[in-house]
N, C-alpha and C positions, 0 to 999 in steps of 0.2 A: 252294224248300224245301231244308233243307240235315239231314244228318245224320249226327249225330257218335258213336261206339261208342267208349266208354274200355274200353282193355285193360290189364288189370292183370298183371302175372306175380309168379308167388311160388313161394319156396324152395318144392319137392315136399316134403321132409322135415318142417319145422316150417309152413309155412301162410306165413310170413313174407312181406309183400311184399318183393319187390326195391328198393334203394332208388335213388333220384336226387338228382341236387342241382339248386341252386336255378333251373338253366337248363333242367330238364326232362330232364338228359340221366341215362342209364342211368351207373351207376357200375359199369365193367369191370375185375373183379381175375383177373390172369393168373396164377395161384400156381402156386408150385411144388410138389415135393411129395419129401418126406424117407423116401428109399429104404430101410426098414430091412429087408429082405432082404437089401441089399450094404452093409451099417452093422456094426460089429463092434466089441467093445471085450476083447474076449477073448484074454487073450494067448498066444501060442503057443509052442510046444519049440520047440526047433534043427531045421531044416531042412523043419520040418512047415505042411503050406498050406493054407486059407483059401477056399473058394469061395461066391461069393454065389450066390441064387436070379435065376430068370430074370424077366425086368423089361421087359414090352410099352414101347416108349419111342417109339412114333409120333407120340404128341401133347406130343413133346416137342423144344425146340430145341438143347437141352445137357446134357450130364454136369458134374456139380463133385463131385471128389471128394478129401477130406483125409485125411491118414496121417501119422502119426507115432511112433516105435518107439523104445526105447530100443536095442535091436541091428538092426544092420542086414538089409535084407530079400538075400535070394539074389541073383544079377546079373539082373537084368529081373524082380525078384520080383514086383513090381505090375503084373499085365496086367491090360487093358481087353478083353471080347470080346466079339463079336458074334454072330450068328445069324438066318437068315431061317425058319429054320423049326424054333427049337427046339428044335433034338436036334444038330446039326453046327453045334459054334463053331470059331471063329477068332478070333485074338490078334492086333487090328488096332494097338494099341500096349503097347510094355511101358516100365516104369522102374524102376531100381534107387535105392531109397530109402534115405541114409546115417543112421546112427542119429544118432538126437537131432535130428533136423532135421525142422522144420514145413510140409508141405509142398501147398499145391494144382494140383490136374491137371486140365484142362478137355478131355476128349474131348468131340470134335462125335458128335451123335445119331446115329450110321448104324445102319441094317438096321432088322429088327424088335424083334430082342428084345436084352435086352444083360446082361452080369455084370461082378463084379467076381472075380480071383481073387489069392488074393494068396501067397509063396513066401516064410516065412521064411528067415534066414540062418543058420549053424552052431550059434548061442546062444543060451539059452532067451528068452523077454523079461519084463521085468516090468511093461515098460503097452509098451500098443499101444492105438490109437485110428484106427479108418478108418468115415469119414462120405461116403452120396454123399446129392447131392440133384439133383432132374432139376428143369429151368429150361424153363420155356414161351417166355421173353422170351430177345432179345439180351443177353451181358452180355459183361463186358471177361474173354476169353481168358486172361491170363496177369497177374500181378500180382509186380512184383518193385519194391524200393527203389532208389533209384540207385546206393548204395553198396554195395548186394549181389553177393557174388562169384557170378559165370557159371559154370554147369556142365553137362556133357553129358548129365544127369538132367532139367533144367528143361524145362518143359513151353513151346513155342513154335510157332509158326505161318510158314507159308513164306510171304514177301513176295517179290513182284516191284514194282519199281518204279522211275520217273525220278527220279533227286534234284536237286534244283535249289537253285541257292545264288545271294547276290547279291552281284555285284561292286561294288568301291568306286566305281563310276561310277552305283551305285542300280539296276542294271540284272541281272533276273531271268535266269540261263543254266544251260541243262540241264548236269549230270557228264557228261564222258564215260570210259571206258575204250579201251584197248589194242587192240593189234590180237590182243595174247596174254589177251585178258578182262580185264587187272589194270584198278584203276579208275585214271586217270589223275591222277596228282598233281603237279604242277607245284612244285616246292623253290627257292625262291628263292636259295635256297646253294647248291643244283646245281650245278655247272658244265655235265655232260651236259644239262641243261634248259634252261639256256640256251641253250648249243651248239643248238641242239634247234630252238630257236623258240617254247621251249614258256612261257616266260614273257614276256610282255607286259611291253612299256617296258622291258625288258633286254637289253641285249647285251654280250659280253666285248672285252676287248683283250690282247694278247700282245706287247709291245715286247720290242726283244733287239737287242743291238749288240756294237761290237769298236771297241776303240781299238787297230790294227793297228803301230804303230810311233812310239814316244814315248822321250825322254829325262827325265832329273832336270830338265835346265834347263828344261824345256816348262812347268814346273810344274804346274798344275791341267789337265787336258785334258779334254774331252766326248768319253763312248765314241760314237762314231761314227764312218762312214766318210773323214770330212776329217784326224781324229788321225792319219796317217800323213809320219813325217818327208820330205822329200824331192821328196815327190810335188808333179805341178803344180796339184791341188787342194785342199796343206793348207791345214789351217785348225783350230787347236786346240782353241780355244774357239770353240764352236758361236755362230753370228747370228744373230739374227731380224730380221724384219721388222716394222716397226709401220704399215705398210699393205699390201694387197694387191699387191702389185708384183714377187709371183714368177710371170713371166711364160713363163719360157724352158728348152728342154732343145737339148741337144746331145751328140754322142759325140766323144770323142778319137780315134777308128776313123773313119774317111772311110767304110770301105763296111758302117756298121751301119744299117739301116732297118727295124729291127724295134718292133713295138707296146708302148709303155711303159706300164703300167696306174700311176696316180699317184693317191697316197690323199692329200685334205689337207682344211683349212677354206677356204673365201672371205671377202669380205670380209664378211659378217654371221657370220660364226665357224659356217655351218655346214659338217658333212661335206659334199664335192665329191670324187669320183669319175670320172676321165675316164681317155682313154685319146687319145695320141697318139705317130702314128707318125714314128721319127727321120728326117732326112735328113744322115744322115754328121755331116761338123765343121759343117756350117751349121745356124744356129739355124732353129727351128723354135717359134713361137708355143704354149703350152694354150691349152685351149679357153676355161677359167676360170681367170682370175689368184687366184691366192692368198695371204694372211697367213700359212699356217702349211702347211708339208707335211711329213709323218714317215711314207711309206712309198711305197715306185714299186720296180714290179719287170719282167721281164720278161714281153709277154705274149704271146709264139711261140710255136714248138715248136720252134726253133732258137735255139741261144744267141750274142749279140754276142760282138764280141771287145774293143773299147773302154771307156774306164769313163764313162759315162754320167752327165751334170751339169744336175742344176734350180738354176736359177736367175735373179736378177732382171737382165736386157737389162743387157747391157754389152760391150764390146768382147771379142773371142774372138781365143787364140789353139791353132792346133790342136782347135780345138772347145773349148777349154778359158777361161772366164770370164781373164782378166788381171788383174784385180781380184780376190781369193780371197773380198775378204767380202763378194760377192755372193752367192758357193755357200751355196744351203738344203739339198741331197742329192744325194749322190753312191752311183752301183753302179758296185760292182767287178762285174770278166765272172765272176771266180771261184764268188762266191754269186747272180747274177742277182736279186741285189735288193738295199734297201738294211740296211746295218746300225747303225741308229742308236737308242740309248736317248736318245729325245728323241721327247716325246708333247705334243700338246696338247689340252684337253679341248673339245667341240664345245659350241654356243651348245644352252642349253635340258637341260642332262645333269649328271648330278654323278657324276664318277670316284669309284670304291672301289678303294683300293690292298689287294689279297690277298698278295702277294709279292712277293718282291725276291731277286736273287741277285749272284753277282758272283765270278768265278774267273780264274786267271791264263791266259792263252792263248798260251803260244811267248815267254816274258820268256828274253832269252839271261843277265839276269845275278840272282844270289843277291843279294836284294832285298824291302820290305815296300812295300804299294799301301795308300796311303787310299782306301776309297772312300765317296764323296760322296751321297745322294739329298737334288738341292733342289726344292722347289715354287714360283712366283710365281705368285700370285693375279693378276688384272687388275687390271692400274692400280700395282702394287706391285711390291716388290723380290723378288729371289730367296730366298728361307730353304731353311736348312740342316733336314731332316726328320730326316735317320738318316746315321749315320757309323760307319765299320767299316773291317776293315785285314784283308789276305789277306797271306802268306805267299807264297815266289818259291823256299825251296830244294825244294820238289817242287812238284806237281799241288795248289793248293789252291783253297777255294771256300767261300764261307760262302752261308746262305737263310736269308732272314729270312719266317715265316708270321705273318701280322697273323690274330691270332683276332680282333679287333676290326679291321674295317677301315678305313683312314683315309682320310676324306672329303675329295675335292678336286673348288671350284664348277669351274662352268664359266668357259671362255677362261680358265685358269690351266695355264701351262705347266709340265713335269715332266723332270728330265734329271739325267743319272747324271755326277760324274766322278771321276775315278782321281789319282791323283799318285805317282810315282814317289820312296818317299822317302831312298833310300840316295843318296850320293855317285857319280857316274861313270855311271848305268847309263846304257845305249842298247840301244836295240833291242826296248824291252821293248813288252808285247801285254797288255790285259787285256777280258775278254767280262763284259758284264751284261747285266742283263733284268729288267724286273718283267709283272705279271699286275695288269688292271683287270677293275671289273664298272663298266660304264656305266647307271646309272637317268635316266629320262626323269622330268625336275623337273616 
């Protein structure tokens, strides 16, 4: 046997039952309730203030409270305060409210008892309007439009948090900050950031050379270390190689055996990195043959005394190729490395050209220099990029800034040259260099 007792509840006030809907279930309204002891529309003299009545707020989740003035209220005119025991408040927030300005303030519920007070500013008002209402339920804190200007009066909430962003690989990764708090931002215009490591598939380049001694007749010369008249390594116009077949180093100094760090590509045009050590004028194999190399420097703590020669196996003499245009790079002992503006871009990368420069270096004679930057793409001819002309009766120097930086693919080689173009000169010197940003394709 079973037995069942219907309970009914109903409003105490009117008899009213309570209602439900059609699932049986009670219908629960969490209302709020319109504070008019802290509610005011009365407007006030200059400097004169405003205090609400005290407001049991335990069965409550929040304060909302609006104001709006035609003069502004005194500096922190609008405090919020609390009390546990009704007789000793404290002014757990205040705001300074600018005139004319519509404004809501969401203090959270603390203590037991709560007010509003409010502190006009110097000028009488002609409306004023402050509303509170206390909130049983959650609501949204703080309401602002996007286009809204920020102010150290708006009413806000302290966040802590991880932010997390997604990179173009689709993949979700926390921010991080500094070691000094700042948050971390990576600028891909940086240069420091790059320098850095701090941006991904980037890294820089810094070419810089010297065409050390050159005449009118040389005509067009490659700033590099071979432009040097005389010497048993010239060689004016820079060679390349169109296979791998830079095999070989050796010194013109019989007792140099010092570690040569040599920067180049291979035969698939990637960066290769190696390091070998000389044996005087006798050749000496790399570890990896290479198509292209544009930089080898010294990697001791002692410096050679011979000038130092890569290049592709060939009869030597004095440590020195006999053939010249086999030579790919030459170090003077002077700089301990080499100096060639003569770049080539690695397989899988596209060069950004940032800058360019180009200045006379020890020219003995009163003279003008063309200088040359050509690009060849792979597979193609050399093009002429940029053309400029430096001065010889002082110290001169031109820089070229690409606010837009000009894009060169990969296995496209890059090389500066000079030309001498008065009548008669000899002996003349000229230094260039440019700046790359390397992006991984």
């Amino acid at each position: 046997m079973s037995f069942f007792t219907e309970i009914q509840i109903v409003d105490p006030t009117t008899g009213t039952p309570v209602n439900v809907n059609s699932d049986g279930q009670m219908h629960v309204v969490a209302e709020g309730h319109l504070c008019t002891s802290n509610s005011t529309e009365t407007p006030l003299s200059g400097g004169a203030s405003w205090t609400g009545d005290s407001e049991n707020i335990l069965a409550y989740n929040g304060i909302c409270v609006f104001v709006t003035a035609d003069v502004a209220s005194a500096v922190g005119g609008l405090e919020i305060q609390y009390s546990s025991d009704d007789s000793t408040w404290y002014t757990a927030e205040s705001y300074t409210v600018l005139a004319g300005a519509e404004k809501w303030f969401t203090p959270p519920a603390f203590g037991k008892f709560f007010r509003v007070k409010y502190t006009n500013g110097a000028g009488a008002q002609s409306t004023f309007v402050l509303t509170t209402v206390l909130r049983k339920m959650p609501f949204k804190w703080s309401s602002h439009n996007i286009d809204d200007p920020i102010t150290d009066q708006d009413d806000a909430e302290l966040v802590k948090a991880v932010n997390t962003g997604k990179d173009p690989n689709g993949t979700y990764r926390n921010v991080n900050v500094t070691q000094d708090g700042y948050m971390a931002i990576s600028d891909n215009s940086s240069g420091l950031a790059i320098a850095e490591g701090n941006v991904t598939g980037k890294s820089s380049v810094s070419k810089f050379g010297q065409a050390k001694d050159f005449d009118t007749g040389d005509g067009f010369v490659t700033v590099w270390d071979g432009a040097e008249d005389g010497a048993a390594w010239e060689q004016m116009l820079y060679q390349y190689s169109t296979t791998a077949d830079i095999d070989s180093i050796s010194s013109s100094d019989a007792g140099d055996n010092h570690d040569i760090t040599i920067i180049g590509l291979d035969s698939n045009w990637d960066e290769v990195t190696q390091t070998v050590t000389l044996n005087g004028q006798t050749r000496v194999a790399l570890t990896t043959s290479l198509i292209r190399v544009y930089r080898a420097y010294n990697g001791n703590s002692t410096e050679f005394s011979g000038n130092v020669i890569i290049y592709v196996n060939t009869a030597l003499t004095a440590g020195v190729p006999t053939d010249t245009t086999k030579i790919r790079a030459v170090i003077d002992p002077i700089a301990q490395q080499t100096l060639m503006c003569v770049y080539s871009v690695p397989a899988g990368k596209t060069a950004y050209l940032t800058r360019g420069y180009a200045s006379t270096a020890g020219g003995s004679k009163t003279s003008n220099y063309v200088i040359q930057f050509f690009v060849r793409n792979f597979g193609k001819v050399f093009r002429l990029q940029n053309v400029n002309s430096i001065g010889d009766t002082a110290s001169s120097n031109i820089v070229l800034d690409y606010f837009v930086p000009l894009a060169i693919p990969e296995k496209s080689d890059l090389e500066v040259r000079v030309n001498a173009t008065a009548v008669g000169v000899f002996g003349a010197s000229v230094a260039a260099g440019f700046d790359l940003i390397l992006v991984d394709d």
